[in-house]
C-alpha positions in Angstrom: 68.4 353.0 178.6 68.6 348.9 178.8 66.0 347.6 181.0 65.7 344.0 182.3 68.6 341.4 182.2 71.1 343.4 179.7 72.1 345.4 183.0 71.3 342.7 186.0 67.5 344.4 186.5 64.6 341.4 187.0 63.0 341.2 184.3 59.3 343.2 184.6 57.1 344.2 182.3 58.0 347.3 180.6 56.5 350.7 179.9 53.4 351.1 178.0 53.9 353.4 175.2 51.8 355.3 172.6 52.7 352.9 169.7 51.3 350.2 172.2 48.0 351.7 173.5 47.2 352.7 169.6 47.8 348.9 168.5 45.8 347.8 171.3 43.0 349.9 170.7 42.8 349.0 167.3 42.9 345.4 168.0 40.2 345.2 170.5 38.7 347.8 171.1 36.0 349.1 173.2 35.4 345.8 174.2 37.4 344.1 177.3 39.6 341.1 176.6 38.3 338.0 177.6 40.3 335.3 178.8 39.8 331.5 178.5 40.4 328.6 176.4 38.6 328.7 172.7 37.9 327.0 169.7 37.4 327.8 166.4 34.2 326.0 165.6 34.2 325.6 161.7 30.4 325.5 161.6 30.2 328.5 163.6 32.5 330.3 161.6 33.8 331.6 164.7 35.5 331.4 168.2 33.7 329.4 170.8 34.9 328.8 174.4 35.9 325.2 174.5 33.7 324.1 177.0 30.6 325.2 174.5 32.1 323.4 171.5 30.8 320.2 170.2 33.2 319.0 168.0 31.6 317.5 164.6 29.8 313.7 164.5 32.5 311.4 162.5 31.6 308.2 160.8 34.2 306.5 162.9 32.3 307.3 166.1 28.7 305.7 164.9 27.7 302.9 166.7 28.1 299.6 164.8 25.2 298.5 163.0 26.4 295.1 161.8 23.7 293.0 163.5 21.2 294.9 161.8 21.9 293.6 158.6 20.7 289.6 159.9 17.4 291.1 160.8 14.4 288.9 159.2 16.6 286.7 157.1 16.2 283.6 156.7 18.0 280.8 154.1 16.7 280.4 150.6 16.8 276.5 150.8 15.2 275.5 154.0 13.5 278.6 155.9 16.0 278.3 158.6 16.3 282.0 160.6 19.5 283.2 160.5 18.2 286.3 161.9 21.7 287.3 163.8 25.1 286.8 163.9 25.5 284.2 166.0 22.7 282.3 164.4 24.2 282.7 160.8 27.5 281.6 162.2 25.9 278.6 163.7 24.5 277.6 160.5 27.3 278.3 158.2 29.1 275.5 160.5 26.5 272.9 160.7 26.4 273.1 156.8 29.9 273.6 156.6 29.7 276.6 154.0 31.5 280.3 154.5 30.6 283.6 152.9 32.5 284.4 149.4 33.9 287.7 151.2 35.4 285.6 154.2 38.3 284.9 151.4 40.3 287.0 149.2 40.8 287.5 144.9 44.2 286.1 145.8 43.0 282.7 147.8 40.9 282.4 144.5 43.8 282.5 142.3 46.2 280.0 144.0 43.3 277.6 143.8 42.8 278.2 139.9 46.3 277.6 139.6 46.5 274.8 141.9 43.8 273.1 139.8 45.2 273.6 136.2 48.4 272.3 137.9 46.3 268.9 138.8 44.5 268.6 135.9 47.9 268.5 133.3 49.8 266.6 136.0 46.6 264.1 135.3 46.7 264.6 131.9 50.0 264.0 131.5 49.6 260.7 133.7 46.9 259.7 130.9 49.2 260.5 128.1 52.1 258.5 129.5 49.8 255.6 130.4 48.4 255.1 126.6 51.4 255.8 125.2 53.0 252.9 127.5 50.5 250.2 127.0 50.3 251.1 123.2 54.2 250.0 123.1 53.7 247.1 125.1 51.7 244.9 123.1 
């Protein structure tokens, strides 16, 4: 017998049958069902309720630690404490030096290129120079 839409019936929640109450049984139990939101906390091994899981620290989440790293420094040449950020910044532009790292491999490669361009457009001035006044006397 068709139940539900199939012969204009509402739709309701059909008969429980023996097939149903044996898969249910085996499936939970003895113990009552328990309703709720849950997580499967990995360290756990297990299902938690979401409002008891504590999802896993990430790197991504520490707290920056990048002013720690000025702490007690000071320059090699003159003593002068660059003991924080600011401070290290400051000096780098009084003394009008940056850090190696502030510039890239390829930044270093243009300017080896662009100076072994200058030195054979130089040496090529030389060379035309001696070679000019040699013919001119």
């Amino acid at each position: 017998m068709a139940r539900g839409m199939a012969n204009g019936e509402p739709i309701v929640s059909q008969p429980a049958t023996d097939e149903f109450r044996e898969g249910y049984d085996r499936i939970f139990g003895d113990k009552p069902v328990q309703r709720g939101r849950w997580v499967y906390d990995v360290r756990q091994q297990r299902l938690v309720p979401a409002d008891e899981y504590e999802p896993p620290a990430r790197a991504l989440d520490a707290p920056i630690l990048s002013g720690r790293f000025y702490e007690n420094v000071h320059t090699l040449d003159d003593g002068t404490d660059i003991g924080s950020r600011a401070k290290y910044q400051a000096y780098c532009r009084e003394k009008g030096v940056t850090a190696m790292s502030d510039f890239s491999d390829q930044y270093y490669d243009n300017i080896h290129a662009s100076r072994k361009r200058e030195t054979r457009k130089h040496r090529k001035a030389a060379l035309d120079r001696a070679y000019w006044e040699k013919f001119q006397k």
